[in-house]
N, CA, C and O of each residue as an XYZ file, in Angstrom:
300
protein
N     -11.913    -11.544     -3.351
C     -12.356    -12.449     -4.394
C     -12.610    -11.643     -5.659
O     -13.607    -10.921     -5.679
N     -11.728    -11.701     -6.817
C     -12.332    -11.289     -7.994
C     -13.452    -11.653     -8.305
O     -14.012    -12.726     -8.080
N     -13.976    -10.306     -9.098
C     -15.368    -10.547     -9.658
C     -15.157    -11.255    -10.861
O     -14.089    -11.771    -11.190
N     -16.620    -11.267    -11.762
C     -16.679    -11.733    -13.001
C     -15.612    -11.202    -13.776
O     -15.116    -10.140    -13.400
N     -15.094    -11.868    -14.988
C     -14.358    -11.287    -16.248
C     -15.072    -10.421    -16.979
O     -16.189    -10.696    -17.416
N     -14.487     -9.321    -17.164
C     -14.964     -8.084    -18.160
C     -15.137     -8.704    -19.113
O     -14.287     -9.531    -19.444
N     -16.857     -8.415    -20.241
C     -17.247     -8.525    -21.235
C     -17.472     -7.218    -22.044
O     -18.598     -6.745    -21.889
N     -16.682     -6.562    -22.836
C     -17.036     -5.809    -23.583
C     -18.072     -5.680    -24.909
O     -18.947     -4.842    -25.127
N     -17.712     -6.629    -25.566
C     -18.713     -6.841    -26.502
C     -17.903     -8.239    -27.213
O     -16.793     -8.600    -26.823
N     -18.773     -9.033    -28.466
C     -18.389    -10.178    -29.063
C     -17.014    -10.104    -29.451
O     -16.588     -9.074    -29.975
N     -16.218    -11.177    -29.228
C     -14.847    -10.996    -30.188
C     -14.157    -10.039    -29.485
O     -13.273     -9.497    -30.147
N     -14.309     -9.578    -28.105
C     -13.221     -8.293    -27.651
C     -12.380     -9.296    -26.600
O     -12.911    -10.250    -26.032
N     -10.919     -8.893    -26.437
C      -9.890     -9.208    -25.697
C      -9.859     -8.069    -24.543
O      -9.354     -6.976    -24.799
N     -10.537     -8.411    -22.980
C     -10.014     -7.481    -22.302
C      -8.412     -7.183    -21.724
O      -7.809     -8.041    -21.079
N      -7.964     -6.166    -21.973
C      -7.007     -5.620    -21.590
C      -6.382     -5.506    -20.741
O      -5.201     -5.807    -20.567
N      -7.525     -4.793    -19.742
C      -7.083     -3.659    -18.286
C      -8.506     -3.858    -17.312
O      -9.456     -3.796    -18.093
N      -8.983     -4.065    -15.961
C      -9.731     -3.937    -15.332
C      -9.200     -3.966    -14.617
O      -8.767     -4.989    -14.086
N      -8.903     -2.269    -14.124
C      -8.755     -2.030    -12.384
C      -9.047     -2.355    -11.187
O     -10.271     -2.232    -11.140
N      -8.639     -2.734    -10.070
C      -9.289     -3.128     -9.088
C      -9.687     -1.825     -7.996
O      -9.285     -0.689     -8.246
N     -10.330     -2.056     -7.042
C     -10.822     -0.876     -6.043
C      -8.952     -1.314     -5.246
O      -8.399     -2.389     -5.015
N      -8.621     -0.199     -5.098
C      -7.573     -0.205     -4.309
C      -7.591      0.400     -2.559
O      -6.823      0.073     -1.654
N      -8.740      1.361     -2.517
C      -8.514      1.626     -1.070
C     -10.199      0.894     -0.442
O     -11.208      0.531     -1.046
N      -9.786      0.935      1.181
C     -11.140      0.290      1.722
C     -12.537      1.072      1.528
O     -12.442      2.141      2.131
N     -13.605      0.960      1.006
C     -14.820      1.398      0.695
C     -14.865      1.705     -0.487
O     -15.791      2.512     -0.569
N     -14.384      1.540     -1.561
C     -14.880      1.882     -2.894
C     -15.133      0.759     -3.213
O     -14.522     -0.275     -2.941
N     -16.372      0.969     -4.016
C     -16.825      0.405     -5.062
C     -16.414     -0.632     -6.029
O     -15.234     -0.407     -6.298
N     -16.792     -1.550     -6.604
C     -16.381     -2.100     -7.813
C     -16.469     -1.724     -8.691
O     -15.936     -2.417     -9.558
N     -17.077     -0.563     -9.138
C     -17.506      0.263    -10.185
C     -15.957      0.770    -11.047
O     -15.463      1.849    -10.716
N     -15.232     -0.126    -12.198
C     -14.505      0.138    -12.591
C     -14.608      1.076    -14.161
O     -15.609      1.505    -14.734
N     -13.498      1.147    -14.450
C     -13.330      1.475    -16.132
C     -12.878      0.177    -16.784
O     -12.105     -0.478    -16.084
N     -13.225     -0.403    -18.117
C     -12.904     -1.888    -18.305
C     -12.763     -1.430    -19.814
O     -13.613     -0.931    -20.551
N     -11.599     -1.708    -20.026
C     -10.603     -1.806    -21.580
C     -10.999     -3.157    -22.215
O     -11.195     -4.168    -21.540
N     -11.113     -3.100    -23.676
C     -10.876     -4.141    -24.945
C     -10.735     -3.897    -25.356
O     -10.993     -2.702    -25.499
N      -9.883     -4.823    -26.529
C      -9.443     -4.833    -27.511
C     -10.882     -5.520    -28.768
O     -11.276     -6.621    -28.386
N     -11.441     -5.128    -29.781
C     -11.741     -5.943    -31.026
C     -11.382     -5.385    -32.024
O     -11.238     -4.165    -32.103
N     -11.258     -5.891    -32.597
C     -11.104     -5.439    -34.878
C      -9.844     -3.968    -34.548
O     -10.222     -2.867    -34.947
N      -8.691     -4.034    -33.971
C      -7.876     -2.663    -33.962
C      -8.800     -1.538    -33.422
O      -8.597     -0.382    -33.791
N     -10.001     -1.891    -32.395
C     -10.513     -0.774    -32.034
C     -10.236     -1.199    -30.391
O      -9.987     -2.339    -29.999
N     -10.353      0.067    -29.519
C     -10.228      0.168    -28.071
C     -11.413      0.524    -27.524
O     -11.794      1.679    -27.334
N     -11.974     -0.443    -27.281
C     -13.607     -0.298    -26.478
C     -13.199     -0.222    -24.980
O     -12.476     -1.033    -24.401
N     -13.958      1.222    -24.283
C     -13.852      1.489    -23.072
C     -15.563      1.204    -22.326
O     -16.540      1.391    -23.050
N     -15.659      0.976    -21.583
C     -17.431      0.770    -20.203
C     -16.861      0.765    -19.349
O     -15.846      0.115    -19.100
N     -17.564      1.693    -18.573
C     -17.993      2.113    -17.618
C     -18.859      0.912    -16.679
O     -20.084      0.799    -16.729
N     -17.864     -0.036    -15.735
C     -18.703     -1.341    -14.966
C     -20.074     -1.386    -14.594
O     -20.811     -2.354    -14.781
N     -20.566      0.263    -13.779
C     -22.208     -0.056    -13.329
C     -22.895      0.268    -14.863
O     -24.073     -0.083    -14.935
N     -22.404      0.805    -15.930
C     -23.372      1.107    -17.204
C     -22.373      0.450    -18.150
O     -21.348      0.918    -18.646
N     -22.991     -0.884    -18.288
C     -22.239     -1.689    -19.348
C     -22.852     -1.495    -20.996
O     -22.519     -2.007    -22.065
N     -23.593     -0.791    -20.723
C     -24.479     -1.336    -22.264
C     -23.912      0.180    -22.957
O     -24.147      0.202    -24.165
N     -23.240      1.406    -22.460
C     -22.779      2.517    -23.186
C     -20.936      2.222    -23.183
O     -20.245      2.152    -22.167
N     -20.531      2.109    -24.378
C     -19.667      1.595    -25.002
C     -18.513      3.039    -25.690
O     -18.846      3.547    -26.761
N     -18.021      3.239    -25.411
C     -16.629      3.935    -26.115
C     -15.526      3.520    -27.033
O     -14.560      2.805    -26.762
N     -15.870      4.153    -28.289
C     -14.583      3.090    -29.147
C     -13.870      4.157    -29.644
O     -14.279      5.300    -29.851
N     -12.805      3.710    -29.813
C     -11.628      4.907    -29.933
C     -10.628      4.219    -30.515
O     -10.622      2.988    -30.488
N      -9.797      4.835    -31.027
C      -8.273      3.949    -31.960
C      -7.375      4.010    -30.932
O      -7.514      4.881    -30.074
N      -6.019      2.826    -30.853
C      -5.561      2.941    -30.095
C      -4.370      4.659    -29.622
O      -3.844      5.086    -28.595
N      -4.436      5.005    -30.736
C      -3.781      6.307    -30.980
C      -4.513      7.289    -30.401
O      -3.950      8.186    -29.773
N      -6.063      7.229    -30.563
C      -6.903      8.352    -30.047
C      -6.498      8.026    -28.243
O      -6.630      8.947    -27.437
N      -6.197      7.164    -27.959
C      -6.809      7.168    -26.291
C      -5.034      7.533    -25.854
O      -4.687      8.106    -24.821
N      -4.115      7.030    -26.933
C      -2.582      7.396    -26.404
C      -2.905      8.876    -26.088
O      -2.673      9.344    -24.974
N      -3.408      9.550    -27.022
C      -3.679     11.146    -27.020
C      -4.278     11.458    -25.970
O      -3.724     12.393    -25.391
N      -5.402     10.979    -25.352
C      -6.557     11.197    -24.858
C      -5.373     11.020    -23.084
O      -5.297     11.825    -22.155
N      -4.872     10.070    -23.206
C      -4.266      9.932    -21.501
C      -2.991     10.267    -21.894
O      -2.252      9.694    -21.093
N      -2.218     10.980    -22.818
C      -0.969     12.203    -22.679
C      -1.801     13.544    -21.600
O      -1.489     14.099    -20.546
N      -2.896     13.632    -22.491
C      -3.522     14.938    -21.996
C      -4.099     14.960    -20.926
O      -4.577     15.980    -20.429
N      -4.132     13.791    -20.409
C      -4.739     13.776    -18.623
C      -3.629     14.181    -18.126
O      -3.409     15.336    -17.763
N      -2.727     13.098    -18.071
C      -1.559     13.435    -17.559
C      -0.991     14.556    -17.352
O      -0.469     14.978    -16.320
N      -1.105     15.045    -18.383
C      -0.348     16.599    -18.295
C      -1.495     17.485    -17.881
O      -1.267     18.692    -17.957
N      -2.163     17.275    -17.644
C      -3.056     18.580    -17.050
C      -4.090     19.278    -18.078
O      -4.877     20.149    -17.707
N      -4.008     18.816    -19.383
C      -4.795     19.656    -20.234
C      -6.092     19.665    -20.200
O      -6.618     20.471    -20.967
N      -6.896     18.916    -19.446
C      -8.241     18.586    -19.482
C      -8.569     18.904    -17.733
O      -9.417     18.198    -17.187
N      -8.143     19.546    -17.255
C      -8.539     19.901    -16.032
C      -9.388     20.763    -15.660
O     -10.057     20.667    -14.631
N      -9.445     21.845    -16.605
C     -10.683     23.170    -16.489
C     -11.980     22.307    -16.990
O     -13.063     22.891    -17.020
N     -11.900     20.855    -17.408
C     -13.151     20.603    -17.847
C     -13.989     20.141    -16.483
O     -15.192     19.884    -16.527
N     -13.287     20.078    -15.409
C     -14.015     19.063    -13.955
C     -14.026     20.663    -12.979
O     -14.504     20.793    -11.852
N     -13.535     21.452    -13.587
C     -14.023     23.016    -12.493
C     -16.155     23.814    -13.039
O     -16.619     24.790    -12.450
């Protein structure tokens, strides 16, 4: 059963809300919007801390996951 619809903040279009894909995780997602040409990211169990970023900053931001560049930051 889906949960509630992602609320990011007033006036935002959600995007993207992942689902738990294997058995025992959590609902605790990452939840995308869209408002005013900005890309608001929350964190599902801490809704009230908010991430806004251009859509260009986050293209950047997940090239560099992808490729590995941000990996010495989780050692």
């Amino acid at each position: 059963m889906p949960g509630p619809p992602a609320v990011v903040a007033p006036q935002a279009q959600v995007v993207g809300r992942p689902r738990p894909s294997w058995p025992g995780e959590t609902n605790d997602c990452v939840e995308l919007a869209t408002a005013g040409g900005e890309i608001r990211i929350r964190e599902s169990d801490i809704p009230a801390d908010i991430l806004t970023t251009t859509p260009g900053g986050l293209g950047t931001f997940i090239r560099a996951v992808k490729a590995g560049a941000l990996d010495h930051l989780g050692r």
